[in-house]
Structure formats: structure tokens, C-alpha cells
C-alpha positions in Angstrom: -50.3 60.8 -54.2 -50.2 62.3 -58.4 -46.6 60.5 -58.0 -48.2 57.0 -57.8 -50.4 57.8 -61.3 -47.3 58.9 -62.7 -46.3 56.7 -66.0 -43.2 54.6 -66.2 -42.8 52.5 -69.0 -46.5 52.9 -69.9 -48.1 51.6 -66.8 -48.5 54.1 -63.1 -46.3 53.6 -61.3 -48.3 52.5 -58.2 -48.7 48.8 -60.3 -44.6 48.3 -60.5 -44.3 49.2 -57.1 -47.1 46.9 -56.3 -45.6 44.5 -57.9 -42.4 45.2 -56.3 -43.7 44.9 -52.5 -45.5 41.3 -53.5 -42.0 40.5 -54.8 -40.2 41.4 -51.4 -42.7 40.1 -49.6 -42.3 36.3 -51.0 -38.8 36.9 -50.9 -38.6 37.6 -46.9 -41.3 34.9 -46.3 -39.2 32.2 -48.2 -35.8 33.2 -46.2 -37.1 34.4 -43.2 -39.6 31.7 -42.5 -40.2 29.1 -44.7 -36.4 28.3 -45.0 -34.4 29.9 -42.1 -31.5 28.3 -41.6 -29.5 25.8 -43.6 -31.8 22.9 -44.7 -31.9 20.3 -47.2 -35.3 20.7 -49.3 -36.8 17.7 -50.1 -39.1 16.7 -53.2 -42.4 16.9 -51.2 -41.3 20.5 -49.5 -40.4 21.5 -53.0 -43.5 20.4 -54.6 -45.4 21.9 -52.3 -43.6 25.0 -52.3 -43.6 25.2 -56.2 -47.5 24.7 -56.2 -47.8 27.5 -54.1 -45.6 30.1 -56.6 -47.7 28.7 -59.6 -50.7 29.5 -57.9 -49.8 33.0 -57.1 -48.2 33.6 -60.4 -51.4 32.3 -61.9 -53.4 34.5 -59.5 -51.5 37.3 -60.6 -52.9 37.0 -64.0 -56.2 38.1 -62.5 -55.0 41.3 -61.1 -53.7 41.8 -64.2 -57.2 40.8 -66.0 -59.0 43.6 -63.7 -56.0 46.2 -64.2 -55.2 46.1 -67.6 -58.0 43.8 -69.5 -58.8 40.4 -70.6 -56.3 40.3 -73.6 -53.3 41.3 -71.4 -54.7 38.5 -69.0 -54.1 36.4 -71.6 -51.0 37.8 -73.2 -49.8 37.5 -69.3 -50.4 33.5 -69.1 -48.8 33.0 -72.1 -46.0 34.5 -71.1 -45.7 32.9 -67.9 -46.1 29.7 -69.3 -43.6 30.2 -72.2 -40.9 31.6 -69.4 -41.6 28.5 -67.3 -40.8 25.8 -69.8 -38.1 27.5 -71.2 -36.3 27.4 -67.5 -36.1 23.9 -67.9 -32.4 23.5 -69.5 -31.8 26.0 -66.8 -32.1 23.7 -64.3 -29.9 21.2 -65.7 -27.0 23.8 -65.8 -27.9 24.8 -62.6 -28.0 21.8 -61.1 -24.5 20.7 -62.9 -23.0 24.0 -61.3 -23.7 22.9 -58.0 -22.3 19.5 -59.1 -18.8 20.9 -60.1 -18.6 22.9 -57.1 -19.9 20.2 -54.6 -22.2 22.6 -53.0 -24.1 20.1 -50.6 -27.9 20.9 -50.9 -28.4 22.5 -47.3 -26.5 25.3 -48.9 -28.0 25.2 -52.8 -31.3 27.4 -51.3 -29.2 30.2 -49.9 -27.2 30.5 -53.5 -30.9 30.3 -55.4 -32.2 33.2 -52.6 -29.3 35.6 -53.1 -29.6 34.3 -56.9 -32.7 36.0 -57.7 -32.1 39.1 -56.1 -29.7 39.4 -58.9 -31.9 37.8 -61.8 -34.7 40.5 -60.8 -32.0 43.1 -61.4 -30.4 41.7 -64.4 -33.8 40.6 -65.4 -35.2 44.5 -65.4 -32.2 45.9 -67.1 -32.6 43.5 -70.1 -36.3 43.9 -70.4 -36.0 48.0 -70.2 -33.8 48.0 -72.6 -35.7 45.7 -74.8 -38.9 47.7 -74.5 -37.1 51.3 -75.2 -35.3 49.2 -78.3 -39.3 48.1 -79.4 -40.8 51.5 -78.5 -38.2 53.2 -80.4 -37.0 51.0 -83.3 -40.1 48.3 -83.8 -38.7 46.1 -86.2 -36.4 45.4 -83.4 -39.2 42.7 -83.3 -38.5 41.0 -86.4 -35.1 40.7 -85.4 -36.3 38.9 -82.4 -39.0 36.8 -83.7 -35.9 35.9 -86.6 -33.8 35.0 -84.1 -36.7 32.6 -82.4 -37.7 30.7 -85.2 -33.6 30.3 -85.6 -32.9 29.2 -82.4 -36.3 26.5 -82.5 -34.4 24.9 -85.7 -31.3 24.3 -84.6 -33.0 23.0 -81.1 -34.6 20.6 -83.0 -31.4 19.2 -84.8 -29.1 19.5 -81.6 -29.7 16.3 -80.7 -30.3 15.1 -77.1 -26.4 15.9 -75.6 -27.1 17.9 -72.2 -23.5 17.1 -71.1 -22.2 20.9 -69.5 -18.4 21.5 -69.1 -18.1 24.0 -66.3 -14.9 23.9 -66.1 -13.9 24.8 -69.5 -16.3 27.9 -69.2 -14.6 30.9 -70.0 -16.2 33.1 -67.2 -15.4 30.8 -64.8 -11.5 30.6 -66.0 -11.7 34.3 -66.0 -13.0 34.5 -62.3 -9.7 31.8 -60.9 -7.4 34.5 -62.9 -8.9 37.3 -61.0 -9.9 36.4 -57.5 -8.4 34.6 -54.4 -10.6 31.3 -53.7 -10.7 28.8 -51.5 -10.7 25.2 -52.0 -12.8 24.2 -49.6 -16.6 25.4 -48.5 -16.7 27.6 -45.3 -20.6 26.9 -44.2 -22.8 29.2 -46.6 -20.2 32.1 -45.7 -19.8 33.2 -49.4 -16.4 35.1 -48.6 -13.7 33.8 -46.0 -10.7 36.2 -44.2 -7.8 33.8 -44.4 -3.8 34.3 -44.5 -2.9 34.1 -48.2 -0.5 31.3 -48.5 1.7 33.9 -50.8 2.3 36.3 -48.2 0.7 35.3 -44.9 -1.0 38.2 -45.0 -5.0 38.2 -43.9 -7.0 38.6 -46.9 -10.4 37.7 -48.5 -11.0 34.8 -50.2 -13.8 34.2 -52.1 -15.7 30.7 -51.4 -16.9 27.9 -53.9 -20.5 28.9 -52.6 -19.9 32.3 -54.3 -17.5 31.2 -57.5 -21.3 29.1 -58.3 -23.5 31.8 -57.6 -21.8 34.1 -59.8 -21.7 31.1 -62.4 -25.8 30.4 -61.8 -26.3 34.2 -62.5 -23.7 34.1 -65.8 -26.1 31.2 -66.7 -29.4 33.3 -66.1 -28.1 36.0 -68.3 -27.3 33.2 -71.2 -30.6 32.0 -71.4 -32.4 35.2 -70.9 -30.7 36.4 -74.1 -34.1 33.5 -75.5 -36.4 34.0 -72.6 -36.5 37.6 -72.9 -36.8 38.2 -76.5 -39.8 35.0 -76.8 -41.7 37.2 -74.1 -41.3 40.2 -76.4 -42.7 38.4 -79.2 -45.8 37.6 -77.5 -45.9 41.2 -76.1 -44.2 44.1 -76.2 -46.1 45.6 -72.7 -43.2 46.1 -69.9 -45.2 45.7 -67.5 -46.4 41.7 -68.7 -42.8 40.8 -70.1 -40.9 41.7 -66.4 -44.0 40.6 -64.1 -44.3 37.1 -65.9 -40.6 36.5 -66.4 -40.0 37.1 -62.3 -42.8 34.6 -61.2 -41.7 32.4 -63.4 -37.8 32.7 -61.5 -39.7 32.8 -58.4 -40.9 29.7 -58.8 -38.4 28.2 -60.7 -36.4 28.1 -57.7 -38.7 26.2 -55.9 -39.3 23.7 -57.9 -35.5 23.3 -58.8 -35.2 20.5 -56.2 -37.8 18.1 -57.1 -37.1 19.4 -61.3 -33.5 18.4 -61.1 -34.0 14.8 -59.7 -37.1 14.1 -62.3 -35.8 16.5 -65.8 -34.8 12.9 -67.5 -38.4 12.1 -67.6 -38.8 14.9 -70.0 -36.4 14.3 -72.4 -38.6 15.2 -75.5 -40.3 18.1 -73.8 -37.3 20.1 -75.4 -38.4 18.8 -79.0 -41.8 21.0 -78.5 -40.0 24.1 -76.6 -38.5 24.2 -80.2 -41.7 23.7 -81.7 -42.8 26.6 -79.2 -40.0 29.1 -80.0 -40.6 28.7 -83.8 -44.7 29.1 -83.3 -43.7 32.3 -80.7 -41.3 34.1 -83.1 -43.0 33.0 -87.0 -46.6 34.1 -85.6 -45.0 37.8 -85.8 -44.5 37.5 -88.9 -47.6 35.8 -89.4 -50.0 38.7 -88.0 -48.3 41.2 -90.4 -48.9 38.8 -93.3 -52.7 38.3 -92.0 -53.0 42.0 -91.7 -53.6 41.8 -87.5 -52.5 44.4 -85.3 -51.5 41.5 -82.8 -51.8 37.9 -82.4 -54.7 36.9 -80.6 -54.0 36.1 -77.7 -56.6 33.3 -76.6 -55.2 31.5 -80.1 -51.8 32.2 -78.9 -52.6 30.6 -75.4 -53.8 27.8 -76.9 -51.6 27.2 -79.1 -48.8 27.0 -76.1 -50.5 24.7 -73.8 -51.4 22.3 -76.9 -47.5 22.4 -77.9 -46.1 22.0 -74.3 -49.4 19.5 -73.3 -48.1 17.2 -76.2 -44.6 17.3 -75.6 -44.6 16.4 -72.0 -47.0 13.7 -72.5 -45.1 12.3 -74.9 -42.0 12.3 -72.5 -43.9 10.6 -69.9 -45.0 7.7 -72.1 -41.4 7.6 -73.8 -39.7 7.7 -70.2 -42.5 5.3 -68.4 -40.7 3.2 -65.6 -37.4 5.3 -65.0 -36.8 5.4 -61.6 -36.4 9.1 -59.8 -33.1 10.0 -59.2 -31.8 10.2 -55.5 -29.1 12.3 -56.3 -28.9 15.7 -58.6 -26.1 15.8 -61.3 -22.9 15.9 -59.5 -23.6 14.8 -56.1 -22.3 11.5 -54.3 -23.7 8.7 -56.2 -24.8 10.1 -59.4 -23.2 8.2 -62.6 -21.9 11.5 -64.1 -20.2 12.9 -60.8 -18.9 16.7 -61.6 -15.2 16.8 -62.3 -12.3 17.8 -59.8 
């Protein structure tokens, strides 16, 4: 049993793999009995559903208080909660990728389940990189708190243009170059045998279902490349930064359904996520100029919840009155329908 007090990335290992097996067991729950089968998930299932995932991953933060400490406790929140918002313009794209691919909703949760699988991986690969980079090289911190504070300014001179062209993506014109696809869905079969109308001979096509799952996963790794590096400039522990950024994904996908059909009622939340990202990545600088070790982390908490508290209040006053969509962006109905 030494193996299970054995280090890996400074924590035993018997916490990742704890971790790990909660992980596998939500993941089996959600697909094997909460959503078997092809279903449409409605608002109120998706709230509910949602709820339950911020719960846990709230939960989770006092497993970590009685592992770790207090101050990762809080370092932990923080992190969650800065992960959380900052999946919001996630959900638009997503939602805009089902669109273009007119994946009807019964099949949208099969495509977010096999989606995460890969965002765990893709997820731990970025972040063990990032934390060797920090362990080894730590003003590989400045570079990312830089890079925050950089990316909050132009955020907050963008302007309010969401509008996504899919299908001028260059991964996704790489993907029609490379791989037979069909035009047509096959039920949530993500590859089809057909005759290839070249040749007649029987080969596999790729589906729509799996040209947007591999576009939903190009998208996670685009805005991990802020996630990831905001979460490293509230803490550099592995063990927080992975842990936080996966229950917010968990979650994320269960709240994508009711998200997507309310996300214009928080049109200026994005105003104080760049307010956020330039707090997350000048307080770095901010510590060493103050001569602390580390932010604390009950300021930093605060700090968060005050930013993100004001900005989505002051998109619910702003947006007061505008009705819930019935339709996510690119389904039957909506005024910007995805394009052919």
C-alpha cells in the first residue's frame, strides 16, 4: 500500500486516483443512468442536473479543506469559480457548432459525454505541462499573468460581436480535406460503413455527429489556452488547477442546455470576466510588489465573487424582460439559423 503515499506532482497519489474514481463514477452515472438512451434534455432536467455538479464540485472543496488546508480550500473555490465563468463563451461556440452541423438535441448529450472524456485528457496534459513549466522555470508565471491582464484589455474593447463562422475554420477545412464524411446524420453512430460513391467500394465514413465533436474539443483546447493559465495564476498546486478545471467541465455540460437558451441575458457578464482576468493575472504582480509570498486567498475569493456578483447583476437588470429562447443558435426557428 507505500505505492498509494507515493508523490506525483506533489500530492500521494492515492488523492489523484481518488479523484479519478469520483470522476468515473459521475461519468457512468450520467450515461448509464441518468441519460441512457437518446433524449432531448430539457431546461428543468438541466437545471437540476447542473445543481447537482455545483454542489459536488463545491463539496469537493471540503475534502480538499481537510486534505490539504484552509488556504487551498480557498485557492480551490476560486478556481472553480473563475473556470466556471470563463466557460461561458464556450457555450456559445458550442452551441453554434451544433448549429452548423444540425445535430438535433437528443444527440447533443452523447457528443458532450464522449467530449469530456477527451477534455479530461487534453485537460491533464496542458496542466502537467504547465506545472513542470512553473516548477521548473517560475517566471513562466509572469508570462501568464502578462498574458491575462492582456487578454482582459482587449476583452473589454472587443465589443459585443459573438457571431462564430464555423465554416471558415481552418480545422474544420482541414478535416473535409482529410476524411470521407457523410452528409447526412446516421442516429448517434459517429462513424458509418458506406460504398464510397468514387469507387463503390465499402468504406468508413465519418458522420456530422463526429466532424462536431472533434470541432467541440478543437474549441476546448482554444479556450483552455485562458482557462488554464488564469487557474495557474491563482495557484500553481496540480492537484487544485486539474481538480477545479474538471468539475467545472463536468458541470458545464449540464448546464449547457438551459445556458445556451438563456446566455443573451448575460451579455455584460463578459465585461467583468475581463475585469476578472486582469484582477487574476496583475494580482501576481501585485504580491511580488507587496512583498507576499502568495495572494491571499480569502481576498482573492472575494475579490471574484464581488466582480462576477456585479457583472451578472448588471446583465439581469440591463436584459430585464427578454424572453427565453426556445431554440439554441442554429436550430429550426432561431433568427441566426447555422449556414449550409
Amino acid at each position: 500500500m507505500d505505492i498509494l503515499l507515493t508523490l506525483f506532482l506533489g500530492k500521494p497519489l492515492w488523492l489523484w486516483l481518488t479523484f479519478l474514481a469520483l470522476v468515473l463514477v459521475l461519468l457512468v452515472l450520467d450515461l448509464g443512468v441518468l441519460n441512457k438512451g437518446d433524449q432531448e434534455i430539457g431546461v428543468a432536467r438541466s437545471l437540476k442536473l447542473s445543481a447537482f455538479y455545483i454542489t459536488l464540485g463545491v463539496a469537493f472543496a471540503g475534502f480538499v479543506w481537510w486534505q490539504i488546508g484552509a488556504e487551498a480550500a480557498g485557492l480551490y473555490l476560486t478556481a472553480f469559480v473563475v473556470e466556471k465563468s470563463l466557460a461561458m463563451d464556450n457555450v456559445f461556440v458550442i452551441a453554434m457548432i451544433f448549429g452548423f452541423f444540425a445535430i438535433p438535441r437528443k444527440y447533443q448529450h452523447r457528443a458532450l459525454f464522449w467530449g469530456i472524456l477527451g477534455v479530461i485528457v487534453l485537460r491533464g496534459l496542458m496542466i502537467g505541462f504547465g506545472a513542470a513549466l512553473v516548477q521548473n522555470y517560475h517566471w513562466v508565471l509572469y508570462i501568464f499573468a502578462g498574458f491575462l491582464v492582456f487578454t482582459g484589455i482587449k476583452m473589454l474593447f472587443s465589443g459585443d460581436n459573438h457571431e462564430v463562422d464555423i465554416g471558415a475554420n481552418p480545422a474544420l477545412k482541414f478535416l473535409r480535406r482529410h476524411l470521407r464524411v457523410t452528409d447526412e446524420l446516421h442516429g448517434h453512430a459517429f462513424t458509418v460503413r458506406q460504398p464510397d460513391p468514387k469507387t463503390g467500394r465499402i468504406r468508413r465514413f465519418a458522420t456530422p455527429l463526429l466532424m462536431a465533436l472533434i470541432m467541440v474539443e478543437i474549441a476546448d483546447v482554444i479556450f483552455a489556452v485562458d482557462s488554464v493559465p488564469a487557474v495557474f495564476a491563482i495557484t500553481s498546486d496540480p492537484y487544485i488547477v486539474f481538480t477545479s478545471n474538471i468539475f467545472a467541465i463536468l458541470g458545464l455540460r449540464a448546464l449547457y442546455f438551459a445556458l445556451a437558451a438563456i446566455l443573451h441575458r448575460f451579455a455584460y457578464l463578459k465585461y467583468a470576466l475581463a475585469v476578472l482576468l486582469i484582477f487574476i493575472g496583475s494580482k501576481v504582480f501585485v504580491a511580488d510588489l507587496m512583498g507576499l509570498e502568495k495572494f491571499p486567498a480569502s481576498i482573492s475569493l472575494g475579490v471574484t465573487f464581488a466582480i462576477l456578483g456585479a457583472g451578472v447583476a448588471v446583465s439581469l437588470w440591463k436584459t430585464r424582460g427578454q424572453p427565453v429562447h426556445e431554440t439554441l443558435p442554429g436550430e429550426p426557428g432561431d433568427e441566426h439559423p447555422a449556414r449550409p
